[in-house]
N, C-alpha and C positions, 0 to 999 in steps of 0.2 A: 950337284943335284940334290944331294941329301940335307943341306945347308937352306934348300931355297924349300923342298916341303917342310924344314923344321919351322921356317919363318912363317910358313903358311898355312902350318897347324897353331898356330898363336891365338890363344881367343880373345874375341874382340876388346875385351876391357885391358888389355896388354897392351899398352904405346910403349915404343920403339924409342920415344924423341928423351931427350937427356932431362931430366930434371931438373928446373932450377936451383940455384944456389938459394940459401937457408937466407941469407941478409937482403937478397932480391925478394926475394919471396916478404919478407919481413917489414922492406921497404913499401909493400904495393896494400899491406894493411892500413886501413882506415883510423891508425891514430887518435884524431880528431875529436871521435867519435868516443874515445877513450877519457878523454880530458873532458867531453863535455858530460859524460858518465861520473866521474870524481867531483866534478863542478858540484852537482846535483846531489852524489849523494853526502858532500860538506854542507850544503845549504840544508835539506833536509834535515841532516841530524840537529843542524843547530834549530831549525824548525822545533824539533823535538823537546829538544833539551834548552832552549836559548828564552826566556820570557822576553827577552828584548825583540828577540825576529818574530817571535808568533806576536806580537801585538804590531808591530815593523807589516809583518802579511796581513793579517785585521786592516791595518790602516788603508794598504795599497790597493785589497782586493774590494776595493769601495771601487776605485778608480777604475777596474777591472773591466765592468758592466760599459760601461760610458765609452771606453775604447771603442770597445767591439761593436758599441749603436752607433758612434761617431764614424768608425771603418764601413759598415752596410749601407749605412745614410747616403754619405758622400760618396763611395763606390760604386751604387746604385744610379745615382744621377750624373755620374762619370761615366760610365758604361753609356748611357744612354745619346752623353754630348759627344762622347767618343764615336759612338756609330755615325750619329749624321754628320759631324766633321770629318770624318774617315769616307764618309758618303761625296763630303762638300769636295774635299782635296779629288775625286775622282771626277769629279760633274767635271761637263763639258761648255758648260756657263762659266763665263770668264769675270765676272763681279762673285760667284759664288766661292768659284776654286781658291779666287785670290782672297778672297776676306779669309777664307777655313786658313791656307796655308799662313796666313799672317798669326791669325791665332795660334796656330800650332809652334812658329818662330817665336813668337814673343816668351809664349810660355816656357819653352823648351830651353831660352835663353836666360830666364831670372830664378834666380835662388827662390826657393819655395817659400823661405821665410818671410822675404821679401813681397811675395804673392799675397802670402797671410797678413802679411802689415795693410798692402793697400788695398786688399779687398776687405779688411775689415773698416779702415780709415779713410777709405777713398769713392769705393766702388761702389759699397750701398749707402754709404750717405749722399753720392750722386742718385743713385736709382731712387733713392726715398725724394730726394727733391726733383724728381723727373715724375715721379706718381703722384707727388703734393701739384707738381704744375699742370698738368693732366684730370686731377680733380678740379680745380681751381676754374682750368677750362669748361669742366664738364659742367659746373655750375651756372657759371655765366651764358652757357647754351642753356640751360632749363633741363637737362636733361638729368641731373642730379643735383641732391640741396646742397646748401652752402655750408653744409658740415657734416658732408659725406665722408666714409671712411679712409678716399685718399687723400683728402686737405686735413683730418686730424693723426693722420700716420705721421708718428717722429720716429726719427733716428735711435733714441734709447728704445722705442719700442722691438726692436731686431738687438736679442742678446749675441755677446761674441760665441757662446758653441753656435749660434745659427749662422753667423761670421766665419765662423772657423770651419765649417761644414761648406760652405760654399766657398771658402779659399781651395780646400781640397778636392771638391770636384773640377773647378774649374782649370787646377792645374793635372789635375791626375785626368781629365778630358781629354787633353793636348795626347800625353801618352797611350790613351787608349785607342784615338784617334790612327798614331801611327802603325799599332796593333792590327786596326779592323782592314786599316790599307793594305797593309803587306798582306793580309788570309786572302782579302779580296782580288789582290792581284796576281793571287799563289794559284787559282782557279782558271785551269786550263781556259784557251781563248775560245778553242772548239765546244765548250760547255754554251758558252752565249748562240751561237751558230747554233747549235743542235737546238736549243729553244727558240731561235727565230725560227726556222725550218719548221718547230711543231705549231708555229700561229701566235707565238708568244710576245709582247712587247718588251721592250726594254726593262720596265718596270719589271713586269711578273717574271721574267726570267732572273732578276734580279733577287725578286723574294721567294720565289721557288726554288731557283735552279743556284744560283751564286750565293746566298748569304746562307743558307743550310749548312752547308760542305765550308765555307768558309770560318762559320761561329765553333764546328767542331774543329778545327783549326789552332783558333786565337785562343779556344777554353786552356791552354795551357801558360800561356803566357799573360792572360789577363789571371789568372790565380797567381802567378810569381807578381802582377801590379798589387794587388789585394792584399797580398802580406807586406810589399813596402809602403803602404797605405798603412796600414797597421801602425807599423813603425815611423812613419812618418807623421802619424796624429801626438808624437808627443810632441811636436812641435807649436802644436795651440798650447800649452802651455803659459806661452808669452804673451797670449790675452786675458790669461787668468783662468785657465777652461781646465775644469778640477777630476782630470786623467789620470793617468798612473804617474807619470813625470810630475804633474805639479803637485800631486798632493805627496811627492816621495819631496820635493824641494821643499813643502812648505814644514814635512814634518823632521827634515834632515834639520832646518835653521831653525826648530826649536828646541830640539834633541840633542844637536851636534854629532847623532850617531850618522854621518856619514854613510863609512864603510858597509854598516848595515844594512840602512837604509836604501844604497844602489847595488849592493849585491842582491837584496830583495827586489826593486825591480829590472832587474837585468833578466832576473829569472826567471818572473813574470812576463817579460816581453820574450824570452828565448822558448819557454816552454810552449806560447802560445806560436810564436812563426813554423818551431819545429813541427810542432802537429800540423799545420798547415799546409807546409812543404810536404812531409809525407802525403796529404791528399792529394799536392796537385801533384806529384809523382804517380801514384798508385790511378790517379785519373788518367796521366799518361799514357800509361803502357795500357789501359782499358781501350785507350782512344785508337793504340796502335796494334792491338790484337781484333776490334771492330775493321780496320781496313784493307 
């Protein structure tokens, strides 16, 4: 008896349960986060003291700017194909559902770089001679002159960051696509119900009732697309598109500081994703104390 009120005079910041061992305990620290802290502060110092890295950072933070437009650019009209693709894949039109899903396969199936090659070499020098044949038409109707702006559109006139901006949306579309499907179809059935019952159509229950609840959804995992978007623009490099990557390659092969050279942009590209990841984290748990 005097054992069971001793236990039950205990106050409450007293737990009973046994303590972890020191090397469990030790095991469950963040490491990682260690290493990426020494990274940082080697780069730094040489930052400090290095004339080779601060003019190495001079060089790359050129390239800086162009990332971050080239990432909003193309993410921006990704988002936006991602929607109605994600819209198409759910339509109940069977030419519509199946064109979206064919895009989403294709995309999802070829290497990005590969995207970037034939949407730069393929895609809009087709489009450009489908707008040249299109004026050409419009002419011979009378309806525009014979040297209207689609029959003197060339191909050189669309530089490759415009190339390289439309490789990336079009591939980062497909992913965003399967993004807005899944929030959309994450939305109870009874939500559509309860907006017909109120007088509502397919539609308007759709932009009222379903894609609200649905976009606060996706905002978390469309910000983890964002930053591999990020990372994935140093791959216009390969058209010449003068980013953090190409101008760290153009100035490594005349330098030969290498090592420098991509440890400075490594750290460039890491400082910018980690800050990123922290927002779409900290947006997270915003989204999940809102619900």
């Amino acid at each position: 008896m005097a054992s069971t009120s001793a236990a039950t005079a205990l106050p409450p910041s007293v737990s009973l349960r046994p303590r972890r061992p020191l090397t469990s305990r030790l095991a469950d620290l963040p490491w990682w986060i260690l290493f990426i802290l020494l990274a940082a502060v080697f780069l730094i110092y040489n930052f400090v003291t290095n004339a080779s890295y601060r003019e190495i950072l001079g060089v790359l933070s050129e390239g800086v700017k162009l990332t971050i437009t080239i990432t909003i650019i193309a993410y921006s009209f990704a988002v936006v194909l991602g929607l109605l693709t994600g819209l198409g894949q759910l339509s109940k039109n069977v030419l519509i559902h199946n064109l979206a899903t064919l895009y989403v396969q294709i995309i999802r199936g070829v290497p990005i770089i590969v995207q970037i090659f034939y949407t730069a070499f393929v895609i809009v020098p087709a489009a450009i001679g489908g707008l040249n044949a299109l004026g050409a038409w419009l002419a011979q109707a009378g309806w525009l002159g014979p040297a209207n702006p689609l029959v003197v559109l060339n191909v050189r006139d669309v530089d490759f960051l415009a190339r390289g901006i439309i490789a990336l949306a079009i591939s980062y579309g497909a992913f965003s696509s399967e993004i807005f499907r899944a929030g959309i179809q994450s939305i109870e059935r009874g939500q559509v119900e309860a907006g017909g019952a109120l007088g509502l159509s397919r539609v308007q229950a759709l932009r009222l009732v379903i894609l609200p609840q649905a976009i606060r959804r996706v905002l978390p995992p469309l910000g983890n697309d964002f930053i591999a978007m990020l990372k994935e623009s140093s791959l216009l490099s390969v058209l010449g598109v003068g980013e953090i990557t190409q101008l760290g390659k153009k100035y490594a092969a005349a330098s030969f500081q290498y090592p420098e050279t991509y440890n400075t942009a490594a750290f460039l590209y890491l400082s910018m994703t980690l800050v990123l990841s922290m927002g779409v984290r900290l947006m997270e748990r915003r989204l999940k104390t809102r619900t």
